[in-house]
C-alpha positions as CSV (number, residue, x, y, z in Angstrom):
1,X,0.0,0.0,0.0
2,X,1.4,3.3,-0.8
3,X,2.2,6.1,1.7
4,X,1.9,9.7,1.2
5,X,5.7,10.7,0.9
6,X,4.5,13.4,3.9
7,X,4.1,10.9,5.9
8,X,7.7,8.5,4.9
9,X,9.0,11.5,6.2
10,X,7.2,12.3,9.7
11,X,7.6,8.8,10.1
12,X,11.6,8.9,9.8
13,X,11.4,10.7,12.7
14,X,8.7,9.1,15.0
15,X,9.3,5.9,13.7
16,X,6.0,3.4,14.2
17,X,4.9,6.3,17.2
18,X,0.9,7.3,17.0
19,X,-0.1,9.7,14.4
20,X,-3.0,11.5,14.4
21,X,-4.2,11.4,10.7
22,X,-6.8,13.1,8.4
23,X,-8.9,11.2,6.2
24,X,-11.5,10.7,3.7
25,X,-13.9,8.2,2.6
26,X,-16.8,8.0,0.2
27,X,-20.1,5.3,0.0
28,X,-20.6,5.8,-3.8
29,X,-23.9,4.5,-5.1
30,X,-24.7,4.0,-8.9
31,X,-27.6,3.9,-11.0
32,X,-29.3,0.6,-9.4
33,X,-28.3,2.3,-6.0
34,X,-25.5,-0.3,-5.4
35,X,-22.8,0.5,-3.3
36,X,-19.0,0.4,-4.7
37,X,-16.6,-1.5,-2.4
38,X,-13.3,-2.2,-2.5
39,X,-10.9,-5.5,-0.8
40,X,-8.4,-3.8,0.7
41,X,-4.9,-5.7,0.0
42,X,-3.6,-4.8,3.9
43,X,-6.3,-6.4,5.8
44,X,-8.3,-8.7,3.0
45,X,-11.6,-7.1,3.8
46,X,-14.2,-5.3,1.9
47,X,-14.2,-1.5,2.3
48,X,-15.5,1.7,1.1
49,X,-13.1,4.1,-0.7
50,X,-11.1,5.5,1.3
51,X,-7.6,7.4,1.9
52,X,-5.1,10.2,3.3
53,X,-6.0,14.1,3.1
54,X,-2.0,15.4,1.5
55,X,-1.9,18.5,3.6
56,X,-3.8,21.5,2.7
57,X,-5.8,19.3,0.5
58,X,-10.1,20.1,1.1
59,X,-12.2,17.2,1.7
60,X,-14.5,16.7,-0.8
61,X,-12.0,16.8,-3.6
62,X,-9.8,14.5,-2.0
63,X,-12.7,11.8,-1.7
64,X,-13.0,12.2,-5.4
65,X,-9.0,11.6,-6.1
66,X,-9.1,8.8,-3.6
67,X,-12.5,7.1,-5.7
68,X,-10.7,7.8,-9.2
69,X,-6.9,6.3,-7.9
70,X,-8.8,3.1,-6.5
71,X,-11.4,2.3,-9.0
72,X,-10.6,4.0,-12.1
73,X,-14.8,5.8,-12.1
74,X,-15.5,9.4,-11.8
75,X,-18.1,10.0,-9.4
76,X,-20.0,13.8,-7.7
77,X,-19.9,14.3,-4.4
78,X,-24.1,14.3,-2.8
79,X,-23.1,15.1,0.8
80,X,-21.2,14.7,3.7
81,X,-22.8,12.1,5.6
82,X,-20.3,11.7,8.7
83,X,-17.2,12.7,11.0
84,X,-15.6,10.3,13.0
85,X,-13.0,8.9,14.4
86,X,-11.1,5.8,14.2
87,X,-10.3,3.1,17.0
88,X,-6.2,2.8,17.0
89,X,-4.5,0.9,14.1
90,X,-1.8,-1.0,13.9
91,X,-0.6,-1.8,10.4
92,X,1.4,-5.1,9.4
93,X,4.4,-2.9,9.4
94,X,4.0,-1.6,12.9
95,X,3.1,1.6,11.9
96,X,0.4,3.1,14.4
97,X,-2.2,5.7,13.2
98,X,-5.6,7.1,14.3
99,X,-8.0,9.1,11.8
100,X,-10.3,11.7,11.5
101,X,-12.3,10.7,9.2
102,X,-14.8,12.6,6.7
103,X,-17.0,10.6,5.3
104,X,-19.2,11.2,1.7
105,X,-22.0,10.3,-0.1
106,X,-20.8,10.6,-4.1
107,X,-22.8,9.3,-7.0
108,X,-21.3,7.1,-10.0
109,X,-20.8,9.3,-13.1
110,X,-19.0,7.0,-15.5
111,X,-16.2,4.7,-16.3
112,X,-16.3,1.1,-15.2
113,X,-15.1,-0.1,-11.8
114,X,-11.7,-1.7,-12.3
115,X,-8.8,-2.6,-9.8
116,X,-6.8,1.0,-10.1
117,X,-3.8,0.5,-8.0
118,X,-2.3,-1.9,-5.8
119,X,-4.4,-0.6,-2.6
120,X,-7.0,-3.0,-3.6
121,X,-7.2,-6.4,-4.9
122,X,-10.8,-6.6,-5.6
123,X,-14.1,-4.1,-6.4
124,X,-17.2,-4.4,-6.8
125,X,-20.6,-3.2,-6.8
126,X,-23.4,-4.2,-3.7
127,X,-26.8,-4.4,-2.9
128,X,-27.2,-3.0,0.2
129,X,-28.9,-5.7,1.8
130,X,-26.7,-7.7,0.3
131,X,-23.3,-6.5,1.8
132,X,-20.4,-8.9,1.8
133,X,-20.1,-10.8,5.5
134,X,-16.0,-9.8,5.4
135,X,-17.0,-5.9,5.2
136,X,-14.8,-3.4,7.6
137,X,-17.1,-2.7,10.5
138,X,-15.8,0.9,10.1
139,X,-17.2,0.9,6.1
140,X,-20.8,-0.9,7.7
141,X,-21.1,2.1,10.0
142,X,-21.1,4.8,7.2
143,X,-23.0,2.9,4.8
144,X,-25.7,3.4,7.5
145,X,-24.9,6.7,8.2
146,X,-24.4,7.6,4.3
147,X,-27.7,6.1,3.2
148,X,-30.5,7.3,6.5
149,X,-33.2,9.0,4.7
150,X,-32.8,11.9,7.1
151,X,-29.8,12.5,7.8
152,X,-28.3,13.0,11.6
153,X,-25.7,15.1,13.4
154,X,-22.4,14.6,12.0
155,X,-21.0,14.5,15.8
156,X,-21.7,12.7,19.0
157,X,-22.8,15.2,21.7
158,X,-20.3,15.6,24.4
């Protein structure tokens, strides 16, 4: 899995340490109102798009990047459907993170879903009743989130 060069270099100097990392992900629906998932190579699981913000990147196009680099489709951003953040992570490497997380609702445009880079080894289009068992319990929680017919706060009250 790639990593931002940004963060190749914080991580020269912190080693495997925490960091506290911004991210984006996107529950992209198509025509049939599917939902587009990716298997992510690192932990074999199914998965929404997701990915790094590069610093002083905004949100919103950053989900878009991240949905074009993984599955080769251009997509439109609906709404932002959460803000969260992430339990700890350990990668295989060692490398510990946490994430911020903003989280979209986009909307297929065109171009067929295809294996875009080497974050992924599978995608693939879902019913939403008819989500894969192996799916990221992160990715289940903003599919729900993503597709509530009224949509809630985007925080949890203090």
């Amino acid at each position: 899995m790639p990593i931002p060069e940004f963060i190749r270099d914080l991580r020269a100097h912190i080693g495997h340490a925490p960091l506290w990392l911004s991210g984006v992900s996107a529950v992209v629906t198509n025509a049939d109102d599917e939902i587009l998932l990716t298997r992510r190579a690192d932990t074999g699981q199914w998965a929404v798009v997701s990915g790094i913000l590069e610093p002083g990147e905004e949100p919103a196009p950053a989900a878009l990047r991240e949905i074009a680099e993984e599955t080769g489709i251009h997509a439109e951003i609906i709404r932002l459907t959460s803000v969260d953040v992430t339990g700890p992570i350990v990668y295989p490497n060692g490398d510990q993170t946490q994430y911020l997380d903003v989280c979209f609702l986009a909307r297929h445009l065109d171009g067929q879903a295809i294996v875009a880079d080497d974050e992924n080894t599978a995608v693939g289009w879902f019913s939403p009743d008819a989500l894969p068992a192996d799916l990221a319990d992160t990715s289940r929680l903003r599919i729900a989130k993503a597709l509530r017919a009224e949509p809630e706060a985007w925080f949890r009250p203090a």
